[in-house]
N, C-alpha and C positions, 0 to 999 in steps of 0.2 A: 504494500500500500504506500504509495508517494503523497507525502504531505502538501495541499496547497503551497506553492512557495511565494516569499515573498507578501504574504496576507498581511491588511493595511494595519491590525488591530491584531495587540496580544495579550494573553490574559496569564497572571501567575497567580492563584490561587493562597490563602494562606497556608495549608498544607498541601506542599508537592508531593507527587510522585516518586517513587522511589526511581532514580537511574540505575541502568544496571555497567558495567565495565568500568575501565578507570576514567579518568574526568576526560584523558584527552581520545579514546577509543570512542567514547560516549559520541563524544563533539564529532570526531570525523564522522560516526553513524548514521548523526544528525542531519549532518552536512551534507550525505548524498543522496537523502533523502528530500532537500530543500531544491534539487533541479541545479548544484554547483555541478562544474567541469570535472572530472576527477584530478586533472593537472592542479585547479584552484584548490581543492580542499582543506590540505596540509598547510598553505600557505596561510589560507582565510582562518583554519582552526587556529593556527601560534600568533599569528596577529588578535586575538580575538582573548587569546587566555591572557596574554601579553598585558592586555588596556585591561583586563578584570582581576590583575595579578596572582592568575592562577596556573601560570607557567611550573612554579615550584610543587605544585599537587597534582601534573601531570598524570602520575601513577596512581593519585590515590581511587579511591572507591567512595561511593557514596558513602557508608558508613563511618565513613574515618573522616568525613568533612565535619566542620564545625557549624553552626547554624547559618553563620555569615556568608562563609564560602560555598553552602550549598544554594543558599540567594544567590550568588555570582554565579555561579553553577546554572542556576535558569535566567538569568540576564545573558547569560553567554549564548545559551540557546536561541533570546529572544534577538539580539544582536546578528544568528545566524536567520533571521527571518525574513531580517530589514524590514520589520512595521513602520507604521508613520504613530501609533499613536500605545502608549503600554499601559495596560490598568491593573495595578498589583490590588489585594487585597492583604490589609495589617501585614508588612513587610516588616514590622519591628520588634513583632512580638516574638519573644522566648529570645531576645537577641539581649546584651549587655550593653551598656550606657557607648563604652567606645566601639561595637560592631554597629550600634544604631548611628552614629557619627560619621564611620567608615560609610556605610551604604548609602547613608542618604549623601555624601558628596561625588555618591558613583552614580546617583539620579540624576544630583545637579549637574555633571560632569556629561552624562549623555544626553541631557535637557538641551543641554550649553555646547555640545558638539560643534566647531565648525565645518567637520565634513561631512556628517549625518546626522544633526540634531532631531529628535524621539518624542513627540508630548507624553509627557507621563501624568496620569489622575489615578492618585494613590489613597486608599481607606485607612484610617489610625488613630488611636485613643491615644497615641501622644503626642499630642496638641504642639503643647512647648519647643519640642526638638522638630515637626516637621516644618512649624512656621519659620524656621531659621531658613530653611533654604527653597521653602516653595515660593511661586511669585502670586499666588492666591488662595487660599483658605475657604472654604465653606463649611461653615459649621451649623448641622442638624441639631435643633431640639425640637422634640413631640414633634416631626415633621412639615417644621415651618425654617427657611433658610435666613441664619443670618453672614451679613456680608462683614468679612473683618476689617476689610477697609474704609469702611460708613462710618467719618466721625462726625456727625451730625447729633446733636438732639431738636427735634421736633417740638416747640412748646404755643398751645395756642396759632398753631399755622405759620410761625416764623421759625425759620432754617437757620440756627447756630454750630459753627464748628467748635470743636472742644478738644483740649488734651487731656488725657486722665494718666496720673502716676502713683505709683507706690512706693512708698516705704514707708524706715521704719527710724523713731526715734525715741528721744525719751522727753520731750518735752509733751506737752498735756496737751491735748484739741484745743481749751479754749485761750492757749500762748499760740498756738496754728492759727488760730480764726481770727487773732487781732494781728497779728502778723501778714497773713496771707488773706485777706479779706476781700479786697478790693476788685480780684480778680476770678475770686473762689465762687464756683456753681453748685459747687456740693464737698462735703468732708465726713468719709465712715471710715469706722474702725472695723477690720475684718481680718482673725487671725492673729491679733497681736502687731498687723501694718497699718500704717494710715491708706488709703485709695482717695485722695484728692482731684478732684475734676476741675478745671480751670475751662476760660473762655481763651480764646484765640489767640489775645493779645500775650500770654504766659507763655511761650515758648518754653523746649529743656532749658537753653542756655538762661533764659530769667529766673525761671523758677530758681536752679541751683546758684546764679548770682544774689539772690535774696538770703539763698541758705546760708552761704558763706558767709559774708555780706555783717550777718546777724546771729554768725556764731552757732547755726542751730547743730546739736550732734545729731551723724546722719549717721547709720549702723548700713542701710541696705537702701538703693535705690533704682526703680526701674521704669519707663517709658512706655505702656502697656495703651497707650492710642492706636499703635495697628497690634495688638498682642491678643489672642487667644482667653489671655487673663482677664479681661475686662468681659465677657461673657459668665463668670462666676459670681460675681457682683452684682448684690442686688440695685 
């Protein structure tokens, strides 16, 4: 049976398939099944493990992959397809803090191809790590979409932008609320941080020149206007 080759759309599932042979018998098996020349094969497989840096596991076996490099392992596959567009399903899960780092800059990295860049729209409950390197977010709740880059509030029919931040200090809300007043739309405490929401005119750079500025002690501070974070908040 000959695999459509070349098909526009590819799908990796969160749990794969087990492969059978070692990583680079697998690929070449792959490979002549995708409609390649038999002269390209060899070529196309080492270039291929090459950019997923999995030249050095060559020999291995599926079972002796680690969760990471069994992802590379079907990226490399999907690479043998040449899609235009790849939809993983939770590619991070059962993976460690630095394999979810590693892959997802191998997303951005074929995202960002300049000789065959890939759309990729990838599923994940972690939020934090995939907004670092996606260029859009959608996030479901109860089946209504919100967009993470909407910094609007809507109040009475008129359309204000706003920044909202977090951190964390020791000084009390109501030394915050005379301090930062002027500019301040809202101040909650949530977790042990302050989430302060400002109007337009509060830029990062003003805010944290007011901090200094006034001496406030700052322990943790973060910019959460395009952030994932600002959906937790009531």
């Amino acid at each position: 049976f000959l695999f459509p080759a070349f098909f526009p759309v590819f799908y990796i599932p969160q749990r794969s398939q087990t492969w059978y042979g070692s990583v680079f018998t697998n690929l070449e098996f792959a490979a002549s099944n995708y409609s390649y020349k038999p002269k390209e094969i060899t070529l196309v497989v080492h270039l291929i493990m090459a950019r997923l840096g999995l030249r050095k596991f060559r020999n291995f076996a599926w079972k002796d992959l680690s969760s990471g490099f069994k992802m590379r392992l079907e990226l490399a596959h999907m690479l043998l397809r040449k899609p235009k567009i790849l939809l993983i399903d939770e590619p991070l899960a059962n993976l460690d803090i630095l394999a979810q780092q590693t892959i997802l800059e191998d997303f951005k990295a074929i995202a960002k191809s300049p000789f065959r860049p890939i759309g990729i729209v990838l599923s994940s409950q972690q939020l934090y790590e995939v907004e670092k390197t996606s260029d859009q977010v959608i996030f479901l709740k109860n089946g209504t979409q919100k967009n993470l880059h909407q910094n609007e509030i809507e109040t009475n029919e008129i359309v204000t932008s706003h920044y909202i931040y977090e951190f964390e200090t020791q000084w009390h809300k109501d030394e915050l609320l005379a301090l930062l007043g002027n500019n301040l739309v809202d101040l909650q405490i949530n977790g042990g941080v302050f989430i302060a929401t400002f109007s337009e005119e509060m830029s990062p750079e003003n805010f944290l020149k007011i901090i200094v500025n006034h001496s406030v002690p700052i322990q943790y501070f973060r910019n959460i206007t395009n952030s994932t974070r600002r959906f937790f908040i009531s």
